[in-house]
N, C-alpha and C positions, 0 to 999 in steps of 0.2 A: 836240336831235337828232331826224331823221325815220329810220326806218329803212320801207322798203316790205317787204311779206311776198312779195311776187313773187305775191300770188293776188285772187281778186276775192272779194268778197262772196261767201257764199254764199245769202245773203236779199236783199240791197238789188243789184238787175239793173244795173249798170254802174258799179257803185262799186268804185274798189280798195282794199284794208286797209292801214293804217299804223300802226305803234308810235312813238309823239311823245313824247317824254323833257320834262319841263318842270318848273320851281320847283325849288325849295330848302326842304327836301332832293327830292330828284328822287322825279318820280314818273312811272311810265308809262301811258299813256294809250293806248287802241286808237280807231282813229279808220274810218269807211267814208267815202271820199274820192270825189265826182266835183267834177273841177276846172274843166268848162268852163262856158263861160258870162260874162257882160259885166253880167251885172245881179247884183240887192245879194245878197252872199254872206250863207250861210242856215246858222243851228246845229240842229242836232237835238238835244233832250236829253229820256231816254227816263224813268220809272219805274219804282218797282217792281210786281210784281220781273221788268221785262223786264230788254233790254239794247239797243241800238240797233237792232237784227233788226227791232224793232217798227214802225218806218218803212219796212217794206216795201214798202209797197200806196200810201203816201205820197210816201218820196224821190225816187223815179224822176223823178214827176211833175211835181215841184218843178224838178228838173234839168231835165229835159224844155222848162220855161215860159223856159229862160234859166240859173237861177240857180247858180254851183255852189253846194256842200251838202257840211255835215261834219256826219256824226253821230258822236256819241263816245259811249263806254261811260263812265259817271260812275265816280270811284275808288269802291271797293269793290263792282262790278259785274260782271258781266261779263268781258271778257279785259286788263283794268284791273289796274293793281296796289291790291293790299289792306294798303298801309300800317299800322303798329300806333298805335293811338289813346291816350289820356291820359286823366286823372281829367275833365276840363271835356270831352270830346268834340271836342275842336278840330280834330283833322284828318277830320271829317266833319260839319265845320259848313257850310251852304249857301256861307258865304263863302268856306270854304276851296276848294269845289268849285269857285265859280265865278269863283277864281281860276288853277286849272286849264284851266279853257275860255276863260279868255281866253285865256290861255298861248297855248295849242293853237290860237288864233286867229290872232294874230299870230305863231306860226311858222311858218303857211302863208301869212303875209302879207296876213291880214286885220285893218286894221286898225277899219272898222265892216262893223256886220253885222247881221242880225236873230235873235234868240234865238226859240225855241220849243221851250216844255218839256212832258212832259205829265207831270201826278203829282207827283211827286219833281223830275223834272227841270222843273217847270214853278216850281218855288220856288226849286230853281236860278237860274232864268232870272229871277224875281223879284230876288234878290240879286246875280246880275250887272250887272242894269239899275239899279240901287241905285246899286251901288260902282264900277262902267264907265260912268255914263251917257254917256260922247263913244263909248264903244263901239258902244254899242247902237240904233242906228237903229229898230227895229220890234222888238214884244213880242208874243208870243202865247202864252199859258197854256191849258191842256187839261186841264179835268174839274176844276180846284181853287177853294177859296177862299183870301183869307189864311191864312199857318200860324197867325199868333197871334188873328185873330179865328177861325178852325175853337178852337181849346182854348178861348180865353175864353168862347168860347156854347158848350163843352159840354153836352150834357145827357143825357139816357139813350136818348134815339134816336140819337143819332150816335155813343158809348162803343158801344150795340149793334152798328151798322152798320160803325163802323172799330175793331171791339177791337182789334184790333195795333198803333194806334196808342198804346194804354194795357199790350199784352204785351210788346210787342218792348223797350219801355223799362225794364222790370224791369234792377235787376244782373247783370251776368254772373255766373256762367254759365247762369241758370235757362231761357231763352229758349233760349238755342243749344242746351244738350243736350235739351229739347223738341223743337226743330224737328229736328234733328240725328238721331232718332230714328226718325226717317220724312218724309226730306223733301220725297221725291217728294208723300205722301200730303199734306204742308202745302200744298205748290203749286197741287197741283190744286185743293184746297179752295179755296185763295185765288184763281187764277186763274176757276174758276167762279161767284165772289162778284162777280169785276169784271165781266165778261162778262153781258150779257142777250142775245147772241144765238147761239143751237144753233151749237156748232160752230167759234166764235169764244174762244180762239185756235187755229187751227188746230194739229195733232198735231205736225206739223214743229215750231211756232213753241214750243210745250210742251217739247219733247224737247229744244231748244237753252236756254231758260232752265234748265231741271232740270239742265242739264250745267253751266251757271258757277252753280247754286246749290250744286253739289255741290262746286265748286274747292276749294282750301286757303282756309282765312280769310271764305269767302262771308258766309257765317252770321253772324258776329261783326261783319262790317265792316255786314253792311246792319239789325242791331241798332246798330251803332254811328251810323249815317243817322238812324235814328229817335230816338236818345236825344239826338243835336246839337240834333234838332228841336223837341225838349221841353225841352231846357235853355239852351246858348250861341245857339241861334238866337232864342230869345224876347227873350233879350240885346238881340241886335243889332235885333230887331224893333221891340221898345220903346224902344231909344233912340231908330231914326229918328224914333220917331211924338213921341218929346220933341221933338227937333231938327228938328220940322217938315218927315222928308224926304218928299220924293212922286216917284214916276215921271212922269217927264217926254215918253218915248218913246212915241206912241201905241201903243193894246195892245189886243190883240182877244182878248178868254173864248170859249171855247166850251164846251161841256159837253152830257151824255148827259141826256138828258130822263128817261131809264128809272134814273137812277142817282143814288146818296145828295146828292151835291153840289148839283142839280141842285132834288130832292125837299126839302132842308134850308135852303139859303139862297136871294135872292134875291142869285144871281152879280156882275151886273152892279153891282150897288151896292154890294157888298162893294169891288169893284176900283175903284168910284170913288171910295170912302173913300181907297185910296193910291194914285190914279195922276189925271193931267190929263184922258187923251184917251182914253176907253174905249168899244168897239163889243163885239159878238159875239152869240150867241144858243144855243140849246138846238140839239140835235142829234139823229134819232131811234136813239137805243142805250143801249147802258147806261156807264161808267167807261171802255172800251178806246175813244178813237171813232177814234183812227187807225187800230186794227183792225175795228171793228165797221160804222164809217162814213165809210171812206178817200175817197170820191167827194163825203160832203157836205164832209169836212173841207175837202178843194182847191177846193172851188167859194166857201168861206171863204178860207182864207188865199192860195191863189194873188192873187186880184186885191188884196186886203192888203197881201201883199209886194210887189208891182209899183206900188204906186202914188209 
């Protein structure tokens, strides 16, 4: 079921919102919708801790070249439903999301399309192109390495640089009534950690994440993201790499020159370890670069997805 809110975006300039009901048991999904366009229809999927908003300075553009464009708020996001979770993490296992975004694909009537995720939603789009691959025409990941090579080369520069990925995993409840206690105060921290450039994210773009972080469930669900990530998602990670899976869809990295991913691995070779066809290159920002460097990013992925 689609239901329309009757209103537009109020960050993404000519998109309208929609609430998309999809899977068993159902789950709701908010989606910013622009549907025109003739060329290969385009996923947004965002990180944390945005929520789709983040493709502001981005989506337009992408619309703009042709293409339509859905971005969605990942479950436990955003204006998403925040589903209750299980002992294994399972309904906030990558897979589970990005059986979601298919969903949500195909009930707009898309049946291939190009994925681009960044962060979070960039591992997302890793496991969609995994487990969809007739789906998934074109891949693009923003700012990431593999999930399970980033943990297996842990070391104490990277545990430094991404402690929440070692906090947030803690048991419940220790994390959430921690963050829970100031959560404004957590955001900005973290939000100034991704960011290397003054002013970036913007006050508006601050004040709309702190309001779905503050939702019923925020908290817990996007602990719940990170512990899929460190347990059932390593799962599935290490099985494809038994079962010899590889991405098949050509897929273009970007990432922030100024930022950990970037400063810690050598990207590009990480991505060719699981995929065929890999292009991309550094970017000058830090972690945000569809915020920080939305002009270099389309000058990348526009002719990407058009070819």
């Amino acid at each position: 079921m689609t239901s329309g809110l009757s209103e537009r975006s109020p960050f993404l300039t000519g998109f309208d919102l929609a609430d998309i009901t999809v899977g068993d048991p159902p789950i709701r999904i908010r989606a910013a919708l622009s549907r025109a366009g003739n060329r290969l229809p385009v996923l947004l999927l965002h990180g944390h801790p945005q929520t789709h908003a983040t493709w502001h300075a981005v989506a337009p553009r992408i619309a703009e070249a042709g293409h339509p464009v859905v971005a969605i708020d990942l479950r436990g996001y955003g204006d998403s439903d925040k589903p209750e979770s299980d002992g294994d993490h399972g309904p906030y296992a990558k897979r589970t999301m990005a059986a979601d975004a298919v969903a949500v694909m195909r009930r707009l009537g898309y049946e291939r399309f190009a994925a681009v995720g960044h962060d979070r939603g960039g591992r997302v789009a890793h496991r969609l192109a995994l487990d969809h691959p007739g789906a998934v025409a074109r891949l693009a990941v923003l700012d990431i390495a593999p999930t399970l090579t980033m943990y297996e080369r842990t070391d104490r520069a990277f545990a430094t640089r991404y402690f929440w990925w070692f906090f947030l995993i803690q048991p419940e409840p220790l994390p959430e009534r921690m963050i829970g206690a100031d959560p404004e105060g957590y955001l900005r921290h973290h939000l100034r950690g991704q960011s290397a450039t003054p002013g970036i994210p913007a006050e508006p773009l601050i004040r709309e994440y702190l309001r779905c972080y503050r939702g019923e469930g925020a908290i817990h669900a996007i602990c719940e993201d990170y512990r899929a990530a460190a347990g059932i998602d390593l799962d599935h990670d290490r099985r494809d790499a038994a079962e010899g899976r590889r991405l098949r869809a050509p897929l273009l990295a970007l990432w922030g020159a100024k930022g950990t991913v970037g400063a810690l691995y050598d990207v590009l070779e990480t991505w060719r370890e699981k995929a065929d066809v890999v292009e991309g290159c550094a970017l000058p920002c830090g972690h945000l670069v569809q915020e920080e460097a939305p002009a270099a990013v389309l000058a990348q992925l526009v002719p990407f997805l058009g070819r």
